[in-house]
N, C-alpha and C positions, 0 to 999 in steps of 0.2 A: 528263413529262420537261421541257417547255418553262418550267412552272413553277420547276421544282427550278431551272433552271439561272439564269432567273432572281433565281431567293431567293441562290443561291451568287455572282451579280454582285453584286446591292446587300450583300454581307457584304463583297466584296471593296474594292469602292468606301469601303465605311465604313474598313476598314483601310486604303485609301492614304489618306485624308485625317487618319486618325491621324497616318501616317508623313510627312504633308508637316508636320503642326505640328512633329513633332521635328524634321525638316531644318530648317523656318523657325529654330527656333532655334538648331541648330548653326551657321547661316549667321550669326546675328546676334553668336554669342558661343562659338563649339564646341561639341562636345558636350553635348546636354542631361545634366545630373546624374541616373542608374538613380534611381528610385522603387521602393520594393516590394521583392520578392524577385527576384531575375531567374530567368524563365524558361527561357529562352533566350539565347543570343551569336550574332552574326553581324557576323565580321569582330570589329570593337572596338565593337561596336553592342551594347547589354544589349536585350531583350524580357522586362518587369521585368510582377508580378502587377497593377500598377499599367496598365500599358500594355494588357494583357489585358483588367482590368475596365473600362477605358474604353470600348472594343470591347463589352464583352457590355451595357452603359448604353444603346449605340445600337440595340441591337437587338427591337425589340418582345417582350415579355414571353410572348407568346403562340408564340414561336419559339425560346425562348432553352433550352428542352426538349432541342431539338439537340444542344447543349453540355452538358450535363450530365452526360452520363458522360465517361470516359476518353477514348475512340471521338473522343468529340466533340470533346474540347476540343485534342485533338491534330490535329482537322482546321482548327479556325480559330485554331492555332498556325500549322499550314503556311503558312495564308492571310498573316500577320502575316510569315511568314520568308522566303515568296513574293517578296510587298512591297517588302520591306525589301532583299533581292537585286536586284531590277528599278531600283530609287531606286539605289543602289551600282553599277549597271552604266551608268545613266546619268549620274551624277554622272564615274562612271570616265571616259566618254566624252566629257565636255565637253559635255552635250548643254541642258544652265543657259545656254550660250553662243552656242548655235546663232541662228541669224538670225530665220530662221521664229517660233521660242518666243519670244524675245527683242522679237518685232516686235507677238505679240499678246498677250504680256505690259504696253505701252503702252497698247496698245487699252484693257487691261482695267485698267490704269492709270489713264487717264483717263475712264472710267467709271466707275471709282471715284468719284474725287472730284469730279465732275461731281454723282453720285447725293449726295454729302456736301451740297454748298452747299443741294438739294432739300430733304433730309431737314430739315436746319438752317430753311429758310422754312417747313415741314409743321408741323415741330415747337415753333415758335417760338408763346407765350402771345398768342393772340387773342380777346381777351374780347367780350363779345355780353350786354349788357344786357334786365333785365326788361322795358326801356320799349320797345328794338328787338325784342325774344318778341311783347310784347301788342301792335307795332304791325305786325305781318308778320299776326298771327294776325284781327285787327280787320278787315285788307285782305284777307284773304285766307279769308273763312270756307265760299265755296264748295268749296275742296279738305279740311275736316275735315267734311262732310255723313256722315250713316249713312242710307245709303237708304231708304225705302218701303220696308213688307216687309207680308206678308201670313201667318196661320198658314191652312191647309189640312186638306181631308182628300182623298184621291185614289182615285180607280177608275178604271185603265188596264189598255186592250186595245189591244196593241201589232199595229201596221197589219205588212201585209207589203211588198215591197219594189214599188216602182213597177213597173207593168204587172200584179199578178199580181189579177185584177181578180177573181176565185173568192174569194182570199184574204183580199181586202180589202173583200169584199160580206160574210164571213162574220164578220168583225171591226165591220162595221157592223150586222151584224143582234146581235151579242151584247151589244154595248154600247147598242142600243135596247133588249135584254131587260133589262140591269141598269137603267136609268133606269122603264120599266115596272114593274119591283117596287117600285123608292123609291118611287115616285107611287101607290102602290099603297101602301104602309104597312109592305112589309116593312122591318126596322131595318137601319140602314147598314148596319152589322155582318156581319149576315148578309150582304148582298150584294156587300160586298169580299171578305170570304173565297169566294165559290161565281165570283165570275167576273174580280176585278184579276187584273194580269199582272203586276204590280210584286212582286216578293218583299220588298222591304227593307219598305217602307210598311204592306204584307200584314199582316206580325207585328205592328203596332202602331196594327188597323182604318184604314188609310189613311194616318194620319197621316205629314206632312212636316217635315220642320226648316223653320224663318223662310226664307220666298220671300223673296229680296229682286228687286225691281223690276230685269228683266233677266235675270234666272237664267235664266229657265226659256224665253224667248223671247216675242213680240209676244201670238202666239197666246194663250196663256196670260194673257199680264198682262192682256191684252184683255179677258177674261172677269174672272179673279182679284180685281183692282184696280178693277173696277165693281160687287162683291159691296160688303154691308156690315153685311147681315142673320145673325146668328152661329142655325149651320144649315142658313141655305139653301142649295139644291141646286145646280148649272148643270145647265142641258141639255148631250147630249153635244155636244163639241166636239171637233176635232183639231188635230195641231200633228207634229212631228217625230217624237215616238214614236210616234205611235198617235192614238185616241182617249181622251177623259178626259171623268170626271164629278167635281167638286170640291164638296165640303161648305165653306162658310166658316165658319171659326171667329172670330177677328180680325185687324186691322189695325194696324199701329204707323206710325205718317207717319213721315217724313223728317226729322231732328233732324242739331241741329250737336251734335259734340260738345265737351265739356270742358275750356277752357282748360288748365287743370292736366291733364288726362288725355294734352295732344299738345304741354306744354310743352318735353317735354326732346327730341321730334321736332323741333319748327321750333329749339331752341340748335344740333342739330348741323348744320342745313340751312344754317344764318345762319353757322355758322363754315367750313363747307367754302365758299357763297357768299365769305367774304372772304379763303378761302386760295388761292382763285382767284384773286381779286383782287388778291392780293398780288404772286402768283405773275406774273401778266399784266405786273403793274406792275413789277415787279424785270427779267423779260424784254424788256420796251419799253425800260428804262434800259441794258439791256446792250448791246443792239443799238443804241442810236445812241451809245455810249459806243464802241463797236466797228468803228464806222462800218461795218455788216454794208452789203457791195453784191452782187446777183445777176445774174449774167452769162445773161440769159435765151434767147440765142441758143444757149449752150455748153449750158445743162441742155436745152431742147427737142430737141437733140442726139442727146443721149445715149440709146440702143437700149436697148431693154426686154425681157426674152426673156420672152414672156407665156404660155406652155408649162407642163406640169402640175411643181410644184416638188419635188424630191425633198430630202430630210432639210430641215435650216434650222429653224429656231423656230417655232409658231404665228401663222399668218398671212402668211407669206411671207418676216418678217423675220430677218434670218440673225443667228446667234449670235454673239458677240462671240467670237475665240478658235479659229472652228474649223467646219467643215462635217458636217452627218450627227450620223449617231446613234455613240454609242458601241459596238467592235464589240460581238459573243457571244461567249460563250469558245470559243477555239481559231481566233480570228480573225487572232491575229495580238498581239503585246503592245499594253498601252492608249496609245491616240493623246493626241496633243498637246490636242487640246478636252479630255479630261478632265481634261489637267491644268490647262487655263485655267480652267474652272471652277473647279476646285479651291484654287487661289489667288483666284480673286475670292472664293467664298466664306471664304477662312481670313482675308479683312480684315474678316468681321462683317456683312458687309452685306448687305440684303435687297434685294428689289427696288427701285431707284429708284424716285422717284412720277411718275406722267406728269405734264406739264403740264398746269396747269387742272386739275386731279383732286387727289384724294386719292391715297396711295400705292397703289402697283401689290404687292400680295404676288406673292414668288418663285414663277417658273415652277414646278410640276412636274417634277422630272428623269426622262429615260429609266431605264430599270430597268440597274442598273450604274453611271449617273454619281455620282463621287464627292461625301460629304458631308465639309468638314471639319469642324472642332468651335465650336460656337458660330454653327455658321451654321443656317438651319431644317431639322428633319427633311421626307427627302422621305416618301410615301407610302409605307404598310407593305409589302415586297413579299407576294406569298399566300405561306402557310403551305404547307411542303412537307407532305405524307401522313409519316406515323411511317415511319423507317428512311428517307427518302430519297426519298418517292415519287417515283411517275412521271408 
């Protein structure tokens, strides 16, 4: 049920952010001109086939089954005539005017175009030469190493757990018999399949994918990484799983890799490097253009409720517009933050980019906060069960 209801928020959501672009534009210039066939009227309001199929574009394809019949399309008609009643009753009521809306409407005003000047220095052509690639790459050839690796073949008798000292005499004597037979002549083969523990290796007489130096732990390389003879045996040893007997097969050293192979790695490194730097540098001129001054008396002041945070954004940080989550249905009509949202997003815009970073992609919205159009889809809600499940 909890699913259903939320798949029937984010349908809902996606319709009011339909119904804020037609407001935006009756605000800008009257009524938007019907498209389509009209579906529906409300009031002097057309709900045109145009308006509908915008609505079923937003909805993941793997749920749009819903709508498909009669049944269906008549329930996210209501959803659309819901809507569109709730926008008319506040409009009725002057509520475009109210103080509160009005006040975080600025907010998200100036966040706005705060995020614009960002975008404009992220987006802005920063070119990054061959000769800076080959000389970042030349300085720096420790970070494109491919490690030591070693090919193996493995015979493991997984120990039991500390104290169980039976358990662990008895994992010691079997792994002395399996080492007993090698020395003895019987073929590997034989003696991984009668006594490993390892099922993946099992199927394929011991065998491991490329150790690389570190994988497997000290223990291991200790032995592993001193072999060289393609063959030879170790005595048994132990380490975290268990005890092991390893065949060496070969060795591969430590190579740097390929210029060309890690060239278009260090371009984007070298460009994010100078979009920082730009960014650092645009910021440094702002502030002493601004004559930025900090009253450090007045912020050490200022009381911090350091207490577990209830709704707010990820991380502590409160949302622009509004407190909490969007309600559930039958909460109550949808609150002022969804509609702040919803105007930030009907200006286009994504997440601003942090400072010094690359851009930040848009939060995730709770399940019901509206999407308008042209702004990023949030995550698909689940798939209700056929008919509505529960």
């Amino acid at each position: 049920m909890r699913k259903n209801t939320l798949y029937v928020l984010g349908v809902i959501a996606i319709v009011a952010a339909a119904l804020l672009a037609a407001g935006a534009c009756a605000q800008k210039g009257g009524a938007p001109k019907a498209k389509g066939g009209v579906v529906a009227t409300v009031g002097d309001k057309s709900i045109t086939t145009d308006d509908f199929n915008e609505i079923l574009k937003r909805i993941p394809p793997f749920n749009r089954k819903r709508y498909a019949t009669k049944a269906g399309k008549m329930e996210l008609l209501d959803k659309l005539i819901e809507e569109e009643l709730f926008y008319q009753e506040a409009m009725r009521k002057g509520l475009d005017k109210d103080k509160e809306y009005t006040s975080r409407m600025e907010q998200i005003r100036r966040g706005i175009l705060a995020s614009m000047v960002k975008k404009d220095l992220y987006e802005a052509d920063i070119p990054v030469t061959d000769a800076e690639i080959k000389d970042y790459f030349d300085k720096n050839t420790d970070k494109f190493q491919t490690p030591e690796s070693v090919k193996v073949k493995l015979i493991l008798v997984r120990s039991a757990k500390a104290g169980d000292d039976k358990a662990n005499a008895e994992a010691k004597a079997k792994i002395d018999a399996a080492y007993k037979k090698l020395k003895a002549g019987v073929p590997w083969e034989k003696v991984v399949d009668e006594y490993s523990d390892d099922r993946a290796s099992k199927k394929k007489d011991g065998e491991l994918p490329d150790v690389r130096k570190g994988l497997r732990g000290d223990e291991f390389d200790n032995v592993a990484f001193a072999m060289s003879k393609k063959g030879e045996i170790s005595p048994p040893f132990s380490d975290k799983r268990g005890w092991n007997i390893i065949q060496f097969e070969e060795k591969t050293p430590a190579k740097t890799k390929d210029f060309e192979e890690v060239k278009k790695t260090i371009e984007r490194r070298l460009k994010q490097d100078k979009q920082k730097d730009k960014m650092d540098a645009t910021m440094k001129q702002l502030r002493e253009k601004a004559a930025v001054k900090v009253n450090d008396d007045v912020l050490d002041a200022i009381p911090v409720d350091t207490g577990p945070a209830e709704g707010g954004a990820p991380g502590g940080m409160p949302q622009l517009g509004g407190e909490g989550e969007a309600p559930a249905a039958g909460e109550g009509a949808p609150n002022q933050q969804k509609l702040m949202e919803m105007m930030k997003a009907q200006q286009g815009q994504g997440g601003a980019p942090a400072p010094g970073g690359a851009p930040v992609p848009p939060k995730p919205m709770a399940p019901g906060a509206p999407v308008a159009p042209g702004a990023p889809k949030p995550p698909a809600p689940a798939a209700p069960a056929a008919g509505g499940g529960k």
